[in-house]
C-alpha positions as CSV (number, residue, x, y, z in Angstrom):
1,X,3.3,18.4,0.1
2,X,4.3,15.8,2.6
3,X,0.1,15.5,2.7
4,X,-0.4,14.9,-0.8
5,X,2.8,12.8,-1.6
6,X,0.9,10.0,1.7
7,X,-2.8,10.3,-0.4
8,X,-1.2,9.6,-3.5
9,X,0.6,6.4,-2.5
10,X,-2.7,5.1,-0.7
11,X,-4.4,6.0,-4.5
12,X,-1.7,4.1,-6.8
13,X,-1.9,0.8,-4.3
14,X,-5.6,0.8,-5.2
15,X,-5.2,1.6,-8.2
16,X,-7.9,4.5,-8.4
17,X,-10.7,2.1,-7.4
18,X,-9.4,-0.6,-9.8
19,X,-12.2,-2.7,-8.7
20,X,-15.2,-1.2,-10.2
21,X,-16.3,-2.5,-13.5
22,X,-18.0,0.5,-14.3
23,X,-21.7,-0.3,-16.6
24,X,-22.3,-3.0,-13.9
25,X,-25.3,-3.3,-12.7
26,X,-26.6,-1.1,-9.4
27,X,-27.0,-2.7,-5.9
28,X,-30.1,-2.5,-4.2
29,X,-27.9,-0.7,-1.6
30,X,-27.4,1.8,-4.2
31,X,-31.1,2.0,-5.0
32,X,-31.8,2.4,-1.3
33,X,-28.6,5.2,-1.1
34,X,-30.6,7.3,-3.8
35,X,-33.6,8.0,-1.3
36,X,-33.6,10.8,1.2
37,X,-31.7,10.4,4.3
38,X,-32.7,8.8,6.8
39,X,-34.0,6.6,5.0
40,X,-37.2,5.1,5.9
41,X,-38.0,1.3,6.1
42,X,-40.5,-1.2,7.7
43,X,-39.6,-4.8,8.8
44,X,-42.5,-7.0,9.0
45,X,-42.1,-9.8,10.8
46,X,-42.8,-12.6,13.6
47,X,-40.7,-10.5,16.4
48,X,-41.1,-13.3,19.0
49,X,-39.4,-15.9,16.6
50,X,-36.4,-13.0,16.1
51,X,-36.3,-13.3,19.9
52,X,-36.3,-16.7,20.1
53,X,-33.3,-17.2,18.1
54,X,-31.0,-14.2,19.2
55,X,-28.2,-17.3,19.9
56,X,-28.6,-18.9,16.7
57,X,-28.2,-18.4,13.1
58,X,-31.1,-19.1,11.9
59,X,-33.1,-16.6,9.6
60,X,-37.0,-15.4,10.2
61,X,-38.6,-14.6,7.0
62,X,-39.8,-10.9,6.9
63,X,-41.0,-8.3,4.2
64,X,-38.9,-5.4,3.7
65,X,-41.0,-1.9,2.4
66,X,-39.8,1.5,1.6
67,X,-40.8,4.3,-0.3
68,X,-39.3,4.4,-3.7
69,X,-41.0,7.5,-4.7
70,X,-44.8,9.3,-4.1
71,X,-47.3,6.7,-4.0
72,X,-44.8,4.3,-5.1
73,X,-43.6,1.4,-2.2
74,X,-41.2,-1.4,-2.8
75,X,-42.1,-4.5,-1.1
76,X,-39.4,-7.3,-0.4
77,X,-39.4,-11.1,1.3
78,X,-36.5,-11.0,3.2
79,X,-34.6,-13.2,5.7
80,X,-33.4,-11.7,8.8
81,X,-31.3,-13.3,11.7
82,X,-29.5,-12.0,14.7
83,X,-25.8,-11.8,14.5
84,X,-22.7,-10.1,16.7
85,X,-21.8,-10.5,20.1
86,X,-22.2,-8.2,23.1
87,X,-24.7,-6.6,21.4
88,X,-26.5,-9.5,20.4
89,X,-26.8,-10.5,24.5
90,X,-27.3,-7.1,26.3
91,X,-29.4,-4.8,23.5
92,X,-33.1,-4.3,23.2
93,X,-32.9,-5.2,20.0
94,X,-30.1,-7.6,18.4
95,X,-28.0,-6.4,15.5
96,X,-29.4,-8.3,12.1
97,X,-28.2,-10.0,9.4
98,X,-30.6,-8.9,6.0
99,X,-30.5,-11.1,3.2
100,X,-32.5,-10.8,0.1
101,X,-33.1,-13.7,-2.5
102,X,-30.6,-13.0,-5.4
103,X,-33.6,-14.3,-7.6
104,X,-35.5,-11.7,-7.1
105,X,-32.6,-9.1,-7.5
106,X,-31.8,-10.3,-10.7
107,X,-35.3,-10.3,-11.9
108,X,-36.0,-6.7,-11.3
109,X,-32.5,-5.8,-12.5
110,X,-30.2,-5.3,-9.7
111,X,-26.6,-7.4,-8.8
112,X,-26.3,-10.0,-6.5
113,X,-25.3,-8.2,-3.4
114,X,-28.1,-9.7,-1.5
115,X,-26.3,-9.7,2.7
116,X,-26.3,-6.4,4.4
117,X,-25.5,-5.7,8.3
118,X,-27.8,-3.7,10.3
119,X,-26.7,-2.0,13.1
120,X,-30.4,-1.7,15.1
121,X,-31.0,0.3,18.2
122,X,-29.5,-1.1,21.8
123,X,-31.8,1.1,24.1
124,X,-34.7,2.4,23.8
125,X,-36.0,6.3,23.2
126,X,-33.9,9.1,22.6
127,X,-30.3,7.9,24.0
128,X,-30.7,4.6,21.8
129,X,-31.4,7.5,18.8
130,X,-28.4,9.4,20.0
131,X,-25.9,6.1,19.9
132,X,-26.8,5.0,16.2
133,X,-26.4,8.5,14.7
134,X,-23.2,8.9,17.0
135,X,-21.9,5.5,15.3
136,X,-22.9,6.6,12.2
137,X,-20.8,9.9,12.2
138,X,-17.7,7.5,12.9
139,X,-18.4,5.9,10.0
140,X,-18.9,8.8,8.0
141,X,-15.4,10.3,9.6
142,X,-13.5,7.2,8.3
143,X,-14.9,7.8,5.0
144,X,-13.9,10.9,4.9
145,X,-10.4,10.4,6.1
146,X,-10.1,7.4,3.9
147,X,-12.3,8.1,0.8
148,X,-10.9,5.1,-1.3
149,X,-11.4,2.4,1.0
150,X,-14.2,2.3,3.5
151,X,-17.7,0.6,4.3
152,X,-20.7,2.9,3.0
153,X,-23.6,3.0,5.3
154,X,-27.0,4.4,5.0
155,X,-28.9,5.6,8.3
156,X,-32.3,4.2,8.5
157,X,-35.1,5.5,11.0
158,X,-37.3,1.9,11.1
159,X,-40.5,0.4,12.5
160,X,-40.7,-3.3,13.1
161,X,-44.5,-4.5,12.8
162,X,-44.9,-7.8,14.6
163,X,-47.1,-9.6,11.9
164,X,-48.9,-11.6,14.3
165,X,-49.7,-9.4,17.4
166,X,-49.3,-6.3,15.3
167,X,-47.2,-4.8,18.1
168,X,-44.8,-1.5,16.3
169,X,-41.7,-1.0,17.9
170,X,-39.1,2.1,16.4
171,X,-36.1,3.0,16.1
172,X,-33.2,3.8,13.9
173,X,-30.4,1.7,12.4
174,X,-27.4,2.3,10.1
175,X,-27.7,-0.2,7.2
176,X,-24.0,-1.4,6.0
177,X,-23.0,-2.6,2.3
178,X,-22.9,-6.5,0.9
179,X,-18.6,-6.9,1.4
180,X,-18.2,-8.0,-1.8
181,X,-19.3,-3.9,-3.1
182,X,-16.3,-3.3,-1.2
183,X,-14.3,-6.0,-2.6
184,X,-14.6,-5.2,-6.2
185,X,-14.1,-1.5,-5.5
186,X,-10.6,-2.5,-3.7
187,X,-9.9,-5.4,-6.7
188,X,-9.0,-8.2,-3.7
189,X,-11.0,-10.3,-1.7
190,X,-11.8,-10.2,2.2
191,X,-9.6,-13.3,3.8
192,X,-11.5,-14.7,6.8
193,X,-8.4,-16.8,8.2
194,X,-5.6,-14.3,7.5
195,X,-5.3,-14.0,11.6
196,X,-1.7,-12.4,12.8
197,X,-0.2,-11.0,9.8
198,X,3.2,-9.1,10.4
199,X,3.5,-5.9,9.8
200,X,5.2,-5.6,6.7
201,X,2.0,-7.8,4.8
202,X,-0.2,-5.0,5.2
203,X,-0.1,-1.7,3.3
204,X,1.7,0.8,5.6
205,X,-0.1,3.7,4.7
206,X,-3.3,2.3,5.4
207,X,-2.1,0.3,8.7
208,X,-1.0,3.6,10.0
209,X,-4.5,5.3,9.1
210,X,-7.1,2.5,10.2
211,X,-4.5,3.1,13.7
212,X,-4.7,6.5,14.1
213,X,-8.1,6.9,13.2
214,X,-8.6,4.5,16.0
215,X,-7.2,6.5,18.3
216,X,-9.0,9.7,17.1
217,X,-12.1,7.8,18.0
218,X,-11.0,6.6,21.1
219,X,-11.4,2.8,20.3
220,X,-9.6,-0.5,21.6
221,X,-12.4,-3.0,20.9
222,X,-10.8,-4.1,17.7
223,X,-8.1,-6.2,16.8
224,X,-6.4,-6.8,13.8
225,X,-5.1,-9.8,14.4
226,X,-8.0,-12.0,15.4
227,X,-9.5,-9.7,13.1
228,X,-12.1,-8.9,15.2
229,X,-14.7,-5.5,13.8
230,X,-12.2,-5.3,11.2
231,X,-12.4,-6.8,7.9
232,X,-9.1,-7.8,6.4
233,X,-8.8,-7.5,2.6
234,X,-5.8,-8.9,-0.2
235,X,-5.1,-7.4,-3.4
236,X,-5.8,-10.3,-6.0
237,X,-2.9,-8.1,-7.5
238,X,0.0,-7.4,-4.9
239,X,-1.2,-9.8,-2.3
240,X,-0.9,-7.1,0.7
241,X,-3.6,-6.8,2.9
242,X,-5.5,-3.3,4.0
243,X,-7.8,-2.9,7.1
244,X,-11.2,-2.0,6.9
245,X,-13.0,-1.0,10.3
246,X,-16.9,-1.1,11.9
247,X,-18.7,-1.3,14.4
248,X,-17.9,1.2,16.6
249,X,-20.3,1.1,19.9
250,X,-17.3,1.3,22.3
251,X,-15.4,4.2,20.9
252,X,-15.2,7.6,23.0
253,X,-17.1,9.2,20.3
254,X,-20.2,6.7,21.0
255,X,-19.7,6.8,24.6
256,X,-22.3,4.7,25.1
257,X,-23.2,4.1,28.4
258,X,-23.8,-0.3,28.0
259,X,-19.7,0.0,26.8
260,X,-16.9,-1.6,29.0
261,X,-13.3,-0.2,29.1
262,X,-10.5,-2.4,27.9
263,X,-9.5,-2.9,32.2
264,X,-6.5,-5.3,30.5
265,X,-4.7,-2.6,28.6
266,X,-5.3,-0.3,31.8
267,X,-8.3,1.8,30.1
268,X,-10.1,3.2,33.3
269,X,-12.9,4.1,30.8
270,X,-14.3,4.1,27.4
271,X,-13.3,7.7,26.8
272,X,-9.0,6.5,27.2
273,X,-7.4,6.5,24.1
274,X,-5.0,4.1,23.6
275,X,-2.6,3.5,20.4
276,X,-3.1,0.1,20.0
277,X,0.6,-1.5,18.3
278,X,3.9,-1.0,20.1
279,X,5.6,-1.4,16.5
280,X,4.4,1.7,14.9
281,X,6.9,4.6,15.5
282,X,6.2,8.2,16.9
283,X,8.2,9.1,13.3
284,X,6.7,6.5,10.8
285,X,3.2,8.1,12.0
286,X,4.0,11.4,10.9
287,X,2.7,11.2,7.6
288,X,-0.3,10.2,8.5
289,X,-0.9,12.8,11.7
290,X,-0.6,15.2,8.8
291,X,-3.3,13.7,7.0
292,X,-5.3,14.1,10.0
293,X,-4.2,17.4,10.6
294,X,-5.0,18.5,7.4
295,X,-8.8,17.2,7.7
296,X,-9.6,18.7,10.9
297,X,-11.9,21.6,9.7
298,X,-13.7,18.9,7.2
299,X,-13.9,16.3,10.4
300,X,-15.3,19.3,12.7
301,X,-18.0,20.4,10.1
302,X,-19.0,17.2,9.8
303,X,-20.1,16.8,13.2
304,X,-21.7,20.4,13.0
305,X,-23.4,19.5,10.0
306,X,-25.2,16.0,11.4
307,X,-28.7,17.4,11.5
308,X,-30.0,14.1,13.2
309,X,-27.5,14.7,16.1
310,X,-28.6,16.7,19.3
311,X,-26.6,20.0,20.1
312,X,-25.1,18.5,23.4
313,X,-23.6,15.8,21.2
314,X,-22.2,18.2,18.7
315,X,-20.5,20.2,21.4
316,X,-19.1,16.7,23.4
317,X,-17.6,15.3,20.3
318,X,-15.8,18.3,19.0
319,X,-14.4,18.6,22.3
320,X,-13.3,14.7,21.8
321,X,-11.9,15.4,18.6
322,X,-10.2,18.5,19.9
323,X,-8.5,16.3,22.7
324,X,-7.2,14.2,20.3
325,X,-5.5,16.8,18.2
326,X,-3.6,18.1,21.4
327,X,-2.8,14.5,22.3
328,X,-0.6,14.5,18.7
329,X,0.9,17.5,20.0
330,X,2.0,16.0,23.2
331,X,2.3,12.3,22.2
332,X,0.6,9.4,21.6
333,X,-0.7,6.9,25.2
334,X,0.5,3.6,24.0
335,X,-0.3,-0.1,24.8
336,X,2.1,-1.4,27.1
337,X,2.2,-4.6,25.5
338,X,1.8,-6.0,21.7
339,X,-1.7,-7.1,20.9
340,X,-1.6,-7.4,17.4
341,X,1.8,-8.5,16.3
C-alpha cells in the first residue's frame, strides 16, 4: 500500500504526463524508436575535421542514413559536433552533438525536435561494446523505476564512413531524446541556471528516487547542485523542480575501466556506493526503498533479458544489484560532508 500511495503522489505532481498534446506531430526520434533494436545508422562525414574540433563547438556537416524499411533508406544532412567533458579528452571517439535542420523536419512532416545527444563508443572492440550497452541498461533501469519522468534512449550499432579517405570505423552508441520531448511530457521547462536549490524546491518524492537510484547504480559523478549530468526541470504549474539523470560512464554498473573514483568523498573505487545528501533521512527514504524493493524482480529481468549484453556482464551486475539490496538492509554509506545543499 505504502508502495502504491509513493507512485501515486509522483503521478498527480505530473499530472499523468500533463505535457503531451496528444495529435502532435511525431519526432524523428520516434520515427527512429519504431525500427528494430539496435538500430542501425551510418554517419558520413570528414572524420579528420570531427577530430580537429573535439575542443570546440563547432559542427561538421554529415549525412545521416538508416533503413526505414526493405529497400527503403532515409538519407539526412546533418550537423554534428563534439560535446562533454572527460569523455570528450580521453575517448576514441568524442560524444556528439546531432542536429538536424528543422526545415527539413517540417517538410517531411515531423516536429521540430531537431538536437539529440549521442553517447558514442570510448574504446575500441568488444569492451567499448560492452560499456555502451552497460550504460544503456542504466538508463533503461531509471525508466523503469521512474516510468513518468525519464530520458528515452535508443541503442544504435553505427559505422562512420570518412567521406574523403573512405576509412569505416564501428561501433555502437545510445542516441538520447531532443529535451524539449521531455519537457512537454513533464509540462515545465529545463532551467539551465537553477544551481543550489534547497531541498524543499524540489519534489521530494522524486529527490528521494533520482538519490537512491544513484546509489543502486553506484554513482557519485553527478551533482544536483551545479547540476552537472542532471537536467533540472520546473513545473510551468507548481514551480518545483524534479531531477532528471544521464550519463552514466562512472557508475558501478558501467564499471568502466577509463572511470576515476570520487578520492574527495573517500571512494577507493568506482564500484563504492555512496548516498550522496547528508539531509535525506534513513526514515524519509523509506518510501522510496519500498519502491525499489518492490521492482527488484522487474530490475533483475531486465538485465537477464539484455540480449546485446555478454553473460559475464549479466552475472556481475546482478551481483551489483544484489549488493545494493543488502546494503538497504544494513544501511545506507553516506557522504561525510554536504555536496549538494
Amino acid at each position: 500500500m505504502r508502495v502504491m500511495i509513493y507512485m501515486l503522489g509522483i503521478l498527480i505532481f505530473l499530472g499523468l504526463a500533463e505535457g503531451v498534446a496528444y495529435g502532435q506531430k511525431k519526432s524523428i526520434f520516434d520515427r527512429l524508436q519504431a525500427l528494430e533494436a539496435p538500430v542501425e545508422l551510418e554517419i558520413k562525414a570528414d572524420l579528420a575535421a570531427l577530430e580537429d574540433q573535439r575542443n570546440t563547438n563547432e559542427y561538421v556537416p554529415a549525412v545521416l542514413s538508416f533503413q526505414l524499411e526493405k529497400k527503403v533508406t532515409a538519407h539526412w544532412n546533418i550537423e554534428l559536433r563534439s560535446r562533454g567533458k572527460y569523455r570528450r579528452r580521453i575517448c576514441v571517439f568524442p560524444p556528439l552533438k546531432v542536429k538536424f535542420p528543422k526545415a527539413e523536419l517540417k517538410a517531411q512532416g515531423y516536429n521540430s525536435d531537431n538536437e539529440f545527444k549521442l553517447v558514442t563508443h570510448c574504446v575500441d572492440g568488444e569492451v567499448g561494446k560492452e560499456y555502451i550497452v552497460r550504460e544503456y541498461l542504466v538508463y533503461k533501469l531509471f525508466e523503469q523505476v521512474s516510468p513518468e519522468l525519464h530520458l528515452k534512449v535508443l541503442l544504435a550499432r553505427i559505422r562512420y564512413l570518412d567521406e574523403r579517405t573512405e576509412q569505416r570505423v564501428n561501433g555502437w552508441g545510445i542516441l538520447v531524446e531532443d529535451e524539449k520531448a521531455l519537457e512537454r511530457r513533464f509540462g515545465g521547462k529545463v532551467c539551465d541556471s537553477c544551481f543550489a536549490l534547497q531541498p524543499a524546491a524540489y519534489v521530494a518524492d522524486n529527490l528521494r528516487l533520482v538519490y537512491l537510484f544513484q546509489y543502486l547504480i553506484g554513482n557519485t559523478d553527478w551533482n544536483p547542485n551545479s547540476m552537472h549530468n542532471v537536467l533540472l526541470l520546473r513545473s510551468k504549474e507548481t514551480g518545483k523542480a524534479v531531477l532528471v539523470p544521464y550519463d552514466f560512464d562512472f557508475s558501478g554498473v558501467v564499471n568502466a575501466t577509463y572511470a576515476v573514483p570520487n578520492v574527495s568523498l573517500g571512494q577507493r573505487n568506482v564500484r563504492d556506493r555512496l548516498f550522496m545528501s547528508t539531509l535525506i533521512s534513513d526514515r524519509e527514504l523509506e518510501p522510496t526503498k519500498e519502491w525499489l524493493r518492490a521492482r527488484r524482480s522487474e530490475l533483475e529481468e531486465m538485465v537477464r533479458s539484455l540480449k546485446w549484453l555478454s553473460a559475464t556482464s549479466k552475472t556481475d551486475i546482478l551481483d551489483y544489484l544484489e549488493s545494493f539490496y543488502t546494503a538497504l538492509d544494513g544501511g545506507l554509506r553516506r557522504v561525510s560532508v554536504p555536496k549538494e545543499e
